[in-house]
DOLO-649038 format. One line per 2 residues: their letters; for each residue x, y, z of N, C-alpha, C. Coordinates in steps of 0.1 Angstrom, whole numbers, plus 5000, padded with zeros to 4 digits. Layout:
! residues N
A	X Y Z X Y Z X Y Z  ... $
END
This chain:
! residues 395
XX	4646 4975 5043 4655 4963 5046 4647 4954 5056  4640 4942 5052 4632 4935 5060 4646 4923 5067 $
XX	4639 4921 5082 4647 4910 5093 4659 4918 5095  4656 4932 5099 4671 4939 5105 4670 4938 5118 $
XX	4682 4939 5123 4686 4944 5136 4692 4958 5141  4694 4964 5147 4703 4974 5150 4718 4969 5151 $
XX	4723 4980 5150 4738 4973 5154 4743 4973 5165  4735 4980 5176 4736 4986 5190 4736 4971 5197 $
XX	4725 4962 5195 4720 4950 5199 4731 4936 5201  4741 4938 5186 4752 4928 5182 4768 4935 5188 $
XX	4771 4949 5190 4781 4954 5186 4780 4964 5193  4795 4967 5199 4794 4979 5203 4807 4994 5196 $
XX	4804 5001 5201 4810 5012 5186 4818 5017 5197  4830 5024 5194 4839 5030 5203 4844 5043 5193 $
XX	4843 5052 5194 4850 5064 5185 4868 5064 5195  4871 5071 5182 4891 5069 5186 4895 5083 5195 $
XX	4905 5086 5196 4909 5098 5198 4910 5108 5192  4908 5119 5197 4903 5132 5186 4918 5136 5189 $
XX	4935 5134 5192 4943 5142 5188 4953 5136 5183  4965 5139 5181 4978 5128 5175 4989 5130 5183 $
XX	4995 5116 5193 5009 5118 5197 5022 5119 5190  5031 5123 5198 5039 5125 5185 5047 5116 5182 $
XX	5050 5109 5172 5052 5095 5166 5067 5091 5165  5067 5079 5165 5088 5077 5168 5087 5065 5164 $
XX	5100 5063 5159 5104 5053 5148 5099 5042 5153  5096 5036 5160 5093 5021 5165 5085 5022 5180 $
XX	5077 5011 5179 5070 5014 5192 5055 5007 5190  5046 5005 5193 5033 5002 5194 5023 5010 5182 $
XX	5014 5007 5169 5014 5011 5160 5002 5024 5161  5005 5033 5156 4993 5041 5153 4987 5044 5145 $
XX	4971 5034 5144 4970 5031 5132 4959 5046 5129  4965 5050 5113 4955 5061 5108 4950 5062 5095 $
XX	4944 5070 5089 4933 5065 5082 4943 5058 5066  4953 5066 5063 4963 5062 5053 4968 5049 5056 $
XX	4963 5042 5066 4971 5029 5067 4957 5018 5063  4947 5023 5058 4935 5015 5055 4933 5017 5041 $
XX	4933 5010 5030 4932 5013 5015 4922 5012 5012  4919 5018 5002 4901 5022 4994 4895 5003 4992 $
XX	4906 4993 4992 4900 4980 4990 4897 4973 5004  4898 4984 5013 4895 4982 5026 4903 4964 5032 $
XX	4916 4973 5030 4924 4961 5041 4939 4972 5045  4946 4965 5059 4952 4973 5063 4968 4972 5053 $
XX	4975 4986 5054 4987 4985 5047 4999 4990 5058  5005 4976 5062 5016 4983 5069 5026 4985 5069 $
XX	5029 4991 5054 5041 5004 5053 5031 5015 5055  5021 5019 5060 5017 5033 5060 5016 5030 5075 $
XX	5016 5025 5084 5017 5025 5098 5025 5037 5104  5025 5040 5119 5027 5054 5120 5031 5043 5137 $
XX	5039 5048 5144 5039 5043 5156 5042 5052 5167  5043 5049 5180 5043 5061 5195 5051 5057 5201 $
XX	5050 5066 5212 5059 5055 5226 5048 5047 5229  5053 5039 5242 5045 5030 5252 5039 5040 5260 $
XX	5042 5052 5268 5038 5060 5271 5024 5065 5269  5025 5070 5258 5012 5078 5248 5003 5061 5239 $
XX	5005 5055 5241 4996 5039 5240 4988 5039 5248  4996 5038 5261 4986 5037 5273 4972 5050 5277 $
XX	4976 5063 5272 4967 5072 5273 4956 5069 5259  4964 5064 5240 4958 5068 5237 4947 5051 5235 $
XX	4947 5045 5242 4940 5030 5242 4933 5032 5255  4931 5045 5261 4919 5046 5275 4905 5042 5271 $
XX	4902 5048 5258 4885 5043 5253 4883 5029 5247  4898 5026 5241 4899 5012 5238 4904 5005 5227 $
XX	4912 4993 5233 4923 4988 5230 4920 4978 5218  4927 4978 5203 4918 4972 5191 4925 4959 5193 $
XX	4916 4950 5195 4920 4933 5198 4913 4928 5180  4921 4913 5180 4914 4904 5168 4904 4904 5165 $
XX	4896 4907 5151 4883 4905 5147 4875 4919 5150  4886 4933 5154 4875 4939 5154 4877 4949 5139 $
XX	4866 4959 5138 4864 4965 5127 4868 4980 5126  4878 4981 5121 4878 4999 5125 4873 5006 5111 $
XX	4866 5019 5111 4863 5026 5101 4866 5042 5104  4866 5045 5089 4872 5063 5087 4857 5069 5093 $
XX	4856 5079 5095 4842 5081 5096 4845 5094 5098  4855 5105 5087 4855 5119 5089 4866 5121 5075 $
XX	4866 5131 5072 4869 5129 5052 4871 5123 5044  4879 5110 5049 4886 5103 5042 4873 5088 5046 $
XX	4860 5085 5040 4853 5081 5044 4850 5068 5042  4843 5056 5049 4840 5046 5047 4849 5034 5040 $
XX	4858 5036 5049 4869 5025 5045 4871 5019 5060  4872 5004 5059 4865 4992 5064 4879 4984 5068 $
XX	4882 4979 5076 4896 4968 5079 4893 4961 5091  4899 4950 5090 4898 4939 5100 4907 4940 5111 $
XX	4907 4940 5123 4921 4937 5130 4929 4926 5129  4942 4920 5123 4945 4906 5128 4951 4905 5138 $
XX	4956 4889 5145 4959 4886 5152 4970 4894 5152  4975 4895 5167 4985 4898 5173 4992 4916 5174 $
XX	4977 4921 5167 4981 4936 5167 4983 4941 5175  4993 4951 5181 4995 4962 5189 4993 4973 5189 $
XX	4982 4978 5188 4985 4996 5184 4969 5002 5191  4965 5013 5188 4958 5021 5194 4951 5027 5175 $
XX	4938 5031 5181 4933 5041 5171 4937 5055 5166  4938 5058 5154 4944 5075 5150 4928 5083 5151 $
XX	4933 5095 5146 4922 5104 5145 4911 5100 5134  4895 5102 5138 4888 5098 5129 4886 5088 5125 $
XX	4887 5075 5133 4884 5060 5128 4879 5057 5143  4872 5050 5142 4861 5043 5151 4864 5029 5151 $
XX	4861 5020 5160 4859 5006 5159 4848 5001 5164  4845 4989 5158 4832 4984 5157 4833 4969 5166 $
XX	4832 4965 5176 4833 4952 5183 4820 4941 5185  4817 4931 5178 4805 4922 5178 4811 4918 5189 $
XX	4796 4919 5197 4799 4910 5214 4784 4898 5210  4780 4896 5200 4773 4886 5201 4772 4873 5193 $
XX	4771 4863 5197 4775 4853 5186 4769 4849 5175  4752 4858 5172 4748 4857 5163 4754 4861 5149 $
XX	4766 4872 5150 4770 4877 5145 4783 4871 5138  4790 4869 5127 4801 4863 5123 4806 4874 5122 $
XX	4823 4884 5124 4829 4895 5122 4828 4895 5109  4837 4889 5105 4841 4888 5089 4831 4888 5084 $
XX	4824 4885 5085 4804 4888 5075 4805 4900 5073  4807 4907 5085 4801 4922 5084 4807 4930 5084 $
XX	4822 4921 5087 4830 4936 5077 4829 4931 5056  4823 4922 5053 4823 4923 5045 4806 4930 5037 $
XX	4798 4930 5046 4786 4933 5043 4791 4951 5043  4799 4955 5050 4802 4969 5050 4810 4972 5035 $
XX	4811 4964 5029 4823 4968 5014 4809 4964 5006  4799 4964 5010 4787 4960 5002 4783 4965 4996 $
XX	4777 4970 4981 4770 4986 4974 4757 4982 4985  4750 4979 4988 4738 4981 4994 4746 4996 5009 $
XX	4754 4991 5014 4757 4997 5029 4762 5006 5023  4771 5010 5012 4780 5020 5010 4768 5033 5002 $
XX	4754 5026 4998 4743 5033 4993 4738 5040 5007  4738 5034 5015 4730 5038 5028 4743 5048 5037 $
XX	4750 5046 5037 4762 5055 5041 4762 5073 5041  4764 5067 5021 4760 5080 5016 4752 5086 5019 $
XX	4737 5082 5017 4729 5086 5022 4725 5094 5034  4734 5092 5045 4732 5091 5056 4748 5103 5061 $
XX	4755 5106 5050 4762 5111 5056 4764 5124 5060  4766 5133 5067 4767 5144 5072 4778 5155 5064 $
XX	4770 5162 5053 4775 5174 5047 4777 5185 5058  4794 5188 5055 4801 5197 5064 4807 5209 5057 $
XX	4808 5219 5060 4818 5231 5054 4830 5230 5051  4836 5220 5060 4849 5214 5055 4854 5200 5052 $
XX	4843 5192 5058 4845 5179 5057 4833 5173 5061  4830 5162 5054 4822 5153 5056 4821 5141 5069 $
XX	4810 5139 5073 4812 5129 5080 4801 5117 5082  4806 5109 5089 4794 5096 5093 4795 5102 5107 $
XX	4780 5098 5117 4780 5105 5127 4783 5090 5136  4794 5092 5143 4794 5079 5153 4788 5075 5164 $
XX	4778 5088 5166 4769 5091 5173 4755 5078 5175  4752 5080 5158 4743 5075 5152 4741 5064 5147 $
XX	4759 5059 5143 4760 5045 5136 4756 5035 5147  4757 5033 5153 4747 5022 5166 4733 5017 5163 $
XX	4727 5024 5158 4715 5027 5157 4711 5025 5143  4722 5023 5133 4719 5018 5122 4717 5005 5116 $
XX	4709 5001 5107 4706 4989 5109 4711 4978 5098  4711 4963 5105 4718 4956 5091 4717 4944 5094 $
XX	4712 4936 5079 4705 4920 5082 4710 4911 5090  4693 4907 5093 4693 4899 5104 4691 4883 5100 $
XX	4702 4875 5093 4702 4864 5087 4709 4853 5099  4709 4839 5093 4713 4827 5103 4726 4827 5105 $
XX	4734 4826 5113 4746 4829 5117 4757 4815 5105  4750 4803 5103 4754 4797 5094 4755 4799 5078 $
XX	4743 4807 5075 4742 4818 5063 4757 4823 5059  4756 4834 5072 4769 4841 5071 4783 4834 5070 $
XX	4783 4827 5078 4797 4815 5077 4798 4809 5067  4792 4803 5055 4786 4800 5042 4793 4810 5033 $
XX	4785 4825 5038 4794 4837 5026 4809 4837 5028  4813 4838 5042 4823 4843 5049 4835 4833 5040 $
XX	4832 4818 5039 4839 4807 5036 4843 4810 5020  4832 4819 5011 4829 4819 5001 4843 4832 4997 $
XX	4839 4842 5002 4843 4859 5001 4859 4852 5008  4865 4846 5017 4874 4846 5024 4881 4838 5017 $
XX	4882 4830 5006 4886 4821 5001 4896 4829 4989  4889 4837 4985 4891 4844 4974 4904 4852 4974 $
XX	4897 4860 4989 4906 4867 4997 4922 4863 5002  4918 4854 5003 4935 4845 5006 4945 4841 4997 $
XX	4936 4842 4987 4942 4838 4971 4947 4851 4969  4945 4859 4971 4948 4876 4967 4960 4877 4981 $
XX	4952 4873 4992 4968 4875 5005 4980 4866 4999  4976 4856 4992 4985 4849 4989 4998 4851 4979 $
XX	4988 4855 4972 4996 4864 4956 5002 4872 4965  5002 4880 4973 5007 4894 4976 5023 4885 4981 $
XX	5022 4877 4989 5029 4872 5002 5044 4867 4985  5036 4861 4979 5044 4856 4965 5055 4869 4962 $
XX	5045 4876 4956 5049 4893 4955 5061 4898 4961  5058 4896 4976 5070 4902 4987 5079 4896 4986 $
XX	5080 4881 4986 5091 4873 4986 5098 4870 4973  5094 4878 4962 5103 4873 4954 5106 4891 4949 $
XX	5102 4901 4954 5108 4913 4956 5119 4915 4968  5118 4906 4979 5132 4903 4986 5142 4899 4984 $
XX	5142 4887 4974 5147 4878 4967 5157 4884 4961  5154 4895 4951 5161 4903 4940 5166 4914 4949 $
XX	5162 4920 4958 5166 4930 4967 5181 4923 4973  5179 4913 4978 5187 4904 4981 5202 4901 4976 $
XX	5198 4896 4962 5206 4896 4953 5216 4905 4947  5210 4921 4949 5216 4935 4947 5221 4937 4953 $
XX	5219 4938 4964 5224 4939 4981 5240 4934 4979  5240 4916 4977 5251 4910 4977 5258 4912 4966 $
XX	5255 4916 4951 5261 4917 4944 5268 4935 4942  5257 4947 4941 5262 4956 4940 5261 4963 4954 $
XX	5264 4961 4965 5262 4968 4979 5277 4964 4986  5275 4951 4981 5286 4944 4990 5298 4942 4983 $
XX	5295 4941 4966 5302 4941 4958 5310 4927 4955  5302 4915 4961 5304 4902 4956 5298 4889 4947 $
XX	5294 4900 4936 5294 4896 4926 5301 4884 4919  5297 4872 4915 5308 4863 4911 5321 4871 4898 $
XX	5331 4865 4907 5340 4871 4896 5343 4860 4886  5354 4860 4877 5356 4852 4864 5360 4836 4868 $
XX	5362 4836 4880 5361 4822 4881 5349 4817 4893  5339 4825 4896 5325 4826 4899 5326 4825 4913 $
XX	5340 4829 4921 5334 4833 4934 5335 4850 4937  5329 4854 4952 5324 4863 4953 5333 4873 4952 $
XX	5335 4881 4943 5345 4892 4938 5353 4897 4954  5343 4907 4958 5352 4918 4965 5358 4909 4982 $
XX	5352 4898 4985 5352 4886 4995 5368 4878 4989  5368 4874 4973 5384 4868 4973 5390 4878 4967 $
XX	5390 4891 4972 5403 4898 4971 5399 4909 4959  5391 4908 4949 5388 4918 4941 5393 4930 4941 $
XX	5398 4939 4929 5407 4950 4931 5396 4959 4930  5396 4966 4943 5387 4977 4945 5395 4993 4941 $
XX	5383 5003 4941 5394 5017 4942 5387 5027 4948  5392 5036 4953 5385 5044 4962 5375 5059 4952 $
XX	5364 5060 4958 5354 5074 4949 5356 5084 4958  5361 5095 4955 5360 5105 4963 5343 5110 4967 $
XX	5338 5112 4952 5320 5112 4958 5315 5105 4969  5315 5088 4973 5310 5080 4983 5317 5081 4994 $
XX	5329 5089 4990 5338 5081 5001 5338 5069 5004  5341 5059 4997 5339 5042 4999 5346 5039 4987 $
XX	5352 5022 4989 5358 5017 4977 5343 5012 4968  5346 5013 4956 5341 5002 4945 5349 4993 4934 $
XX	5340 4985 4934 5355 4978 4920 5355 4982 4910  5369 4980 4905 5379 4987 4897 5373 4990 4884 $
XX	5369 5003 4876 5363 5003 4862 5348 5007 4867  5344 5009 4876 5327 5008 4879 5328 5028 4885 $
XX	5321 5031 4879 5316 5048 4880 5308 5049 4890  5305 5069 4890 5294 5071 4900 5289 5079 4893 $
XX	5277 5086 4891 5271 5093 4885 5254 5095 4890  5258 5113 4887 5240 5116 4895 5230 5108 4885 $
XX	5220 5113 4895 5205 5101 4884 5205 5108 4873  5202 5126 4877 5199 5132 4863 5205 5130 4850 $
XX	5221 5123 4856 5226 5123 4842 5226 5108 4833  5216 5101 4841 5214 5083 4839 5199 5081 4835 $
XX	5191 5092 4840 5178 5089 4841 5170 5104 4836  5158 5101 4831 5148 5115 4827 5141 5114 4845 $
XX	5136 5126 4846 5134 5128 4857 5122 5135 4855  5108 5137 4860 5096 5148 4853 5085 5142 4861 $
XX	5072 5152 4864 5064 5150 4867 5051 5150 4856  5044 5141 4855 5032 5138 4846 5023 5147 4850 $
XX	5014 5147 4836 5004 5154 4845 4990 5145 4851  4987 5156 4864 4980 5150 4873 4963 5148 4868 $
XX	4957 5140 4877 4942 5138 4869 4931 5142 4886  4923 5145 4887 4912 5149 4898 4903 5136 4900 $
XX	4901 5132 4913 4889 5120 4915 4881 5118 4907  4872 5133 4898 4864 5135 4890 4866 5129 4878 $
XX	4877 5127 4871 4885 5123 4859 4884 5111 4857  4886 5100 4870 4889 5090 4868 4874 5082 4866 $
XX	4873 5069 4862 4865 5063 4857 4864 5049 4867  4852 5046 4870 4854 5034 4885 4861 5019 4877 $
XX	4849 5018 4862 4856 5008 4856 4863 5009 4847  4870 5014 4846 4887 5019 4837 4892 5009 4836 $
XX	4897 5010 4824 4906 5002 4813 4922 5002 4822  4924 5012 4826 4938 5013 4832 4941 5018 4844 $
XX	4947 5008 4855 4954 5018 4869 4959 5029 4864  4957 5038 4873 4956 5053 4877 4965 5050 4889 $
XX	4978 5058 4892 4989 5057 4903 4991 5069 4903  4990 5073 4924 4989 5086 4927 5001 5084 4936 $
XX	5001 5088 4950 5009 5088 4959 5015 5082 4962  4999 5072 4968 5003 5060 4976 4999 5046 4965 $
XX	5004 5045 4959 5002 5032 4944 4990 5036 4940  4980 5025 4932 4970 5027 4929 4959 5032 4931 $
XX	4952 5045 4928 4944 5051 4933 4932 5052 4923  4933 5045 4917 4921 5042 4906 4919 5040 4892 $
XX	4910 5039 4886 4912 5036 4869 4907 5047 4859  4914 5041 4845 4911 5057 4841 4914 5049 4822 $
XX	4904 5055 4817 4902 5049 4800 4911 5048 4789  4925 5057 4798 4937 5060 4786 4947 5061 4795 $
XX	4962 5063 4792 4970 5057 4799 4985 5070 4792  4997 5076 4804 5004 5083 4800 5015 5074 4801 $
XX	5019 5061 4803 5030 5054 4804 5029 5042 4795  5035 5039 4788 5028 5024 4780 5038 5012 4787 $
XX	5046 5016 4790 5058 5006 4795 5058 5000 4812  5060 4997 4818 5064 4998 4837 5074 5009 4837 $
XX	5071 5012 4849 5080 5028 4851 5079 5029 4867  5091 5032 4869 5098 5034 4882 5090 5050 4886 $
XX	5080 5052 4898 5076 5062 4905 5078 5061 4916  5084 5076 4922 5088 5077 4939 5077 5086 4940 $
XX	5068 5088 4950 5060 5098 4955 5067 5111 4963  5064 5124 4956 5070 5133 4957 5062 5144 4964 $
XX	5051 5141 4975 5043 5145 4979 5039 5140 4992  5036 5145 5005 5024 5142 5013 5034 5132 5023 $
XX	5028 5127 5031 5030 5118 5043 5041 5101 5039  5038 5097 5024 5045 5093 5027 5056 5092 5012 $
XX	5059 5102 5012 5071 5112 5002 5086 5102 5007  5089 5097 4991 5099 5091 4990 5100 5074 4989 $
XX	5086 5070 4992 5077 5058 4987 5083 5049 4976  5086 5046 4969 5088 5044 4954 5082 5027 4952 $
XX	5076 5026 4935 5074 5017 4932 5076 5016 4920  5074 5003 4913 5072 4997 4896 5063 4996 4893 $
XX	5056 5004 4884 5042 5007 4877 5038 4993 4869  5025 4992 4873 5022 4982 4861 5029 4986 4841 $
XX	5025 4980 4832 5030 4987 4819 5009 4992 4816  5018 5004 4803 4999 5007 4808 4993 5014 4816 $
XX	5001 5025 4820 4991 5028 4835 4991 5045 4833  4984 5051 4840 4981 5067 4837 4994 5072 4856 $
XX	5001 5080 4857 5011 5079 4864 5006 5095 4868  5003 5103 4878 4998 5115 4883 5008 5121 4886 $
XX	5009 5136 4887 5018 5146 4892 5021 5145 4906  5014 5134 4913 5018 5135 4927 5032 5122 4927 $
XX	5037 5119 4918 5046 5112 4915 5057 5118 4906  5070 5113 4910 5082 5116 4906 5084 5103 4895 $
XX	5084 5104 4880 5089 5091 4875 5107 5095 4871  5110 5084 4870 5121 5079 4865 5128 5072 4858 $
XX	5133 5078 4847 5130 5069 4835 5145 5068 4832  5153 5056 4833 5169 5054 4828 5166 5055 4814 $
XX	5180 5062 4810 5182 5060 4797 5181 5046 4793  5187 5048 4778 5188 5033 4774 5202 5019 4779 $
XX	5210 5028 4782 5225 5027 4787 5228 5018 4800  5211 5021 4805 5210 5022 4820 5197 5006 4823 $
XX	5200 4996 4829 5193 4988 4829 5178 4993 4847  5166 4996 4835 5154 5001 4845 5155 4989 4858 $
XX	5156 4979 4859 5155 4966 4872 5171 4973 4883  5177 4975 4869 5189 4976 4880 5185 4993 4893 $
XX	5183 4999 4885 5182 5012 4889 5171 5011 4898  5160 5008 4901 5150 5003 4906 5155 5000 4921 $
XX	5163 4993 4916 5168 4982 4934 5180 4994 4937  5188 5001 4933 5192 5009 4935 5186 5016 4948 $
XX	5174 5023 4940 5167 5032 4953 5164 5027 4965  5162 5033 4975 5160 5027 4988 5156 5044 4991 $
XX	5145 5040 5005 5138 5051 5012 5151 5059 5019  5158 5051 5023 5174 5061 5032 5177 5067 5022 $
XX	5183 5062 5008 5193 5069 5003 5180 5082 4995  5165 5080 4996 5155 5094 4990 5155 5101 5001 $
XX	5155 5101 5013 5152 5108 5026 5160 5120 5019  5168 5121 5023 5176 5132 5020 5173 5144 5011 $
XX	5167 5137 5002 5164 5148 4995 5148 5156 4994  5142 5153 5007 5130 5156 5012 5132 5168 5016 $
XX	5123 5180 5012 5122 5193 5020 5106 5193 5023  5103 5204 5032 5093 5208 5038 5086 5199 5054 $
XX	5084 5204 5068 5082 5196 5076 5066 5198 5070  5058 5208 5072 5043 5202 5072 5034 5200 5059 $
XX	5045 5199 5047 5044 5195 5037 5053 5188 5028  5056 5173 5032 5072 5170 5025 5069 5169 5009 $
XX	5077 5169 5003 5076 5170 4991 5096 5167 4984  5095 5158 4970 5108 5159 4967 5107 5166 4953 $
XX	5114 5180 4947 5117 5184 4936 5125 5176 4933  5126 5179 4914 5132 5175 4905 5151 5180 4905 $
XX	5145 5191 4912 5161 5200 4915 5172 5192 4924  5162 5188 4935 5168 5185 4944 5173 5166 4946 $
XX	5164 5161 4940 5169 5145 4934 5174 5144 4926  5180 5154 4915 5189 5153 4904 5203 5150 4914 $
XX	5206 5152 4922 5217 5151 4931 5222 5137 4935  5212 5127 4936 5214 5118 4943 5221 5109 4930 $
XX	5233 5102 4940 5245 5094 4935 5243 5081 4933  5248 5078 4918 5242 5058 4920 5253 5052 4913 $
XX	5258 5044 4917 5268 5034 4915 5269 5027 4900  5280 5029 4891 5273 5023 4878 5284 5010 4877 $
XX	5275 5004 4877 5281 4985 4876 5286 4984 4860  5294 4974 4857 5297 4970 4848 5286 4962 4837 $
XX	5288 4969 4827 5276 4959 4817 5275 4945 4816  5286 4938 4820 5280 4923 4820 5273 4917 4837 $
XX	5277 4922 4846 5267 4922 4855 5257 4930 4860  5254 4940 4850 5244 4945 4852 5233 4942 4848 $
XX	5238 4934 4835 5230 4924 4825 5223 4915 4830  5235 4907 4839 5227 4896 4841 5221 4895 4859 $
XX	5221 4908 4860 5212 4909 4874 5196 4914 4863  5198 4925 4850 5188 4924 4847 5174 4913 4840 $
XX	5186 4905 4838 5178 4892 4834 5172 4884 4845  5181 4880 4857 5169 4876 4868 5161 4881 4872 $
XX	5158 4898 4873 5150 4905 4878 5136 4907 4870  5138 4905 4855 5131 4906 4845 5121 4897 4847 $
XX	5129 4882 4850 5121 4869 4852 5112 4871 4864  5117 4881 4875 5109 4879 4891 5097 4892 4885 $
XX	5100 4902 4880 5092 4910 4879 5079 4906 4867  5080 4899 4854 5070 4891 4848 5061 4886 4859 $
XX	5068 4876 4868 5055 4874 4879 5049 4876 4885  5057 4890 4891 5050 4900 4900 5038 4907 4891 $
XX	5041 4909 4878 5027 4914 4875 5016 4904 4871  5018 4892 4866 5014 4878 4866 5004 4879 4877 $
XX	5009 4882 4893 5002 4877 4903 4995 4887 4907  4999 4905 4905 4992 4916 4901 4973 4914 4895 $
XX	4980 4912 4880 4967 4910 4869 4961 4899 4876  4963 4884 4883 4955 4875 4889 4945 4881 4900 $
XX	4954 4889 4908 4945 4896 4922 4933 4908 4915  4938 4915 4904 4928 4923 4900 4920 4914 4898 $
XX	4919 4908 4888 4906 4895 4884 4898 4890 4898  4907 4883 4910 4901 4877 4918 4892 4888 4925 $
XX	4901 4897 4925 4891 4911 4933 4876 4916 4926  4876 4913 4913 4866 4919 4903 4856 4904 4911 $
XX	4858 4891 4908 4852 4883 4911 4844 4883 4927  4850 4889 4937 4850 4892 4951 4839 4900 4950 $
XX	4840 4914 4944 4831 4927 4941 4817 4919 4934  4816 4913 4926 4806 4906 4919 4799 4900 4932 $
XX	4811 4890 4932 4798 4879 4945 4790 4884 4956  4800 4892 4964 4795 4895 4973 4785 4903 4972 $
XX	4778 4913 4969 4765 4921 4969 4754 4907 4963  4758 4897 4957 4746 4886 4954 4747 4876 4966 $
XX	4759 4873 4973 4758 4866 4987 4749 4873 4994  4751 4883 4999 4746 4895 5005 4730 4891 5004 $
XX	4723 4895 4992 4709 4896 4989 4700 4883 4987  4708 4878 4988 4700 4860 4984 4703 4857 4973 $
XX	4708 4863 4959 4706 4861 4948 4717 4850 4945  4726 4850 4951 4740 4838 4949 4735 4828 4965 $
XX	4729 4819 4958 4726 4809 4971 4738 4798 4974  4740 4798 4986 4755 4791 4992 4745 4776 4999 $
X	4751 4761 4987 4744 4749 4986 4755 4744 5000 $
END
């Protein structure tokens, strides 16, 4: 690598804390390596949080401010995230942060020169085979080296790669808001139970004849059932596939735990399919599968009958009403035994109809904006290793 620098020179490296406080529902975030995704950006439903307390001990080596870089650098390895503005939290076990103190340096360059195949070649190379786990030595990463190009160069790529990137933050932000939208809509129609009635105001608000469930203990309106999932829905675990199995450029997402976990040439689902994660840290998870996709044994799917509208059931679930059926503390996990139990409200066929038809319309675009971010990502992965080398020159 000719015109390098060290990284010691630009940046300085901080390793995290080697233990874990013990975590509470709200508070200052503790960010750990499940909260950084193999596309190296942060995800915060996998966030983990502390007291104020245990912040202040575990932010003594140092406190992650805007623009800086944190990485895994112990099993779960070489995954790369940005800080943004206004974060609060402290480092988990096994991630390091990386701080440019000089202005030759653009951040965002070099956390993107780190998602680079040249750096992730040199990584490997460099990484430390263990008996139990692998590592990068943070020891040593200082001392590793990485191009020494014109700081306008970099702002050039940065303008290039970050553009792209926003169009993909963008889609996602689309995504959320019109998955709230319909969340929304359920909420007020089957939660609340005000649904437009036959002269289209809100049923159980003008008076609606409700009746009482002994199962919920709660009223519902009048004619509307309850019924476990098992007897509404197939319930089963797929079988599961090994890192080894999967293929980098695969024809089809591969969904494990925590959503997509990679691609793979053939596919066990042809349709979208409702999966809760029934495994691991963050057990009880649930999502809508692309259609098309290979679905792993670390997943619970759930498949309504025909009887049973899949959008409606979908919004149904919520993380409160799966808690429950969580067993194991240092291994949670949900059986098929034990979720056959849970109770779901069966709406009338004409509004359950036509919640499934709005939902239909929001979910087409959610995968619309899905399939766009794959592409833009493929286009991202492309450019950048030719920004990077000179070969894509920025006019």
């Amino acid at each position: 690598m000719s015109n390098t620098i060290e990284i010691r020179e630009v940046c300085d490296v901080f390793d995290g804390p080697h233990a874990t406080p013990k975590k509470t529902a709200t508070g200052p975030i503790y960010l750990g390596i499940d909260a950084i995704t193999a596309d190296c950006r942060l995800n915060p439903l996998e966030y983990n949080y502390l007291s104020e307390e245990d912040y202040k001990i575990w932010t003594k080596r140092v406190t992650p401010v805007e623009n800086d870089i944190v990485f895994s650098y112990e099993a779960t390895l070489g995954r790369y995230a940005m800080i943004p503005a206004n974060f609060y939290g402290c480092l988990g076990r096994r991630l390091a942060l990386i701080r440019v103190k000089d202005n030759r340096i653009n951040p965002t360059w070099l956390y993107y020169y780190f998602m680079s195949p040249e750096w992730k070649v040199f990584i490997a190379n460099h990484t430390v085979k263990g008996s139990t786990v692998d590592r990068i030595s943070v020891e040593a990463f200082p001392s590793y080296k990485i191009p020494s190009i014109e700081r306008q160069k970099q702002d050039d790529i940065v303008k290039i790669l970050k553009s792209i990137d926003d169009r993909i933050e963008n889609n996602k932000r689309i995504c959320s808001e019109l998955e709230a939208m319909a969340k929304s809509l359920y909420d007020y129609w089957f939660v609340q139970f005000d649904f437009p009635d036959e002269n289209g105001r809100p049923y159980r608000t003008s008076g609606g004849a409700m009746e009482w469930n002994d199962q919920l203990k709660q009223e519902i309106p009048n004619g509307w059932k309850v019924m476990r999932i098992c007897d509404i829905a197939d319930l089963y675990q797929p079988k599961t596939l090994s890192g080894s199995d999967m293929v980098e450029n695969g024809l089809y997402n591969v969904y494990g735990a925590n959503g997509i976990i990679g691609k793979y040439n053939s596919y066990n689902h042809e349709n979208r399919t409702i999966a809760i994660t029934c495994r691991g840290a963050s057990c009880g998870n649930f999502l809508m599968t692309l259609p098309k996709s290979w679905i792993t044994g670390n997943a619970m799917v759930v498949s309504p009958h025909a009887e049973i509208s899949q959008e409606y059931l979908y919004y149904t679930l919520s993380k409160d009403r799966i808690s429950p059926f969580i067993t194991g503390s240092a291994q949670p996990q949900i059986t098929r035994e034990n979720l056959s139990n849970l109770l779901v409200v069966i709406a009338d066929e004409k509004n359950m109809t036509a919640f499934s038809t709005f939902s239909d319309v929001v979910r087409s675009k959610i995968e619309s904006s899905v399939s766009e971010n794959e592409e833009l990502t493929k286009l991202r992965d492309w450019l950048l290793p030719m920004l990077m080398n000179g070969q894509a020159k920025v006019e």
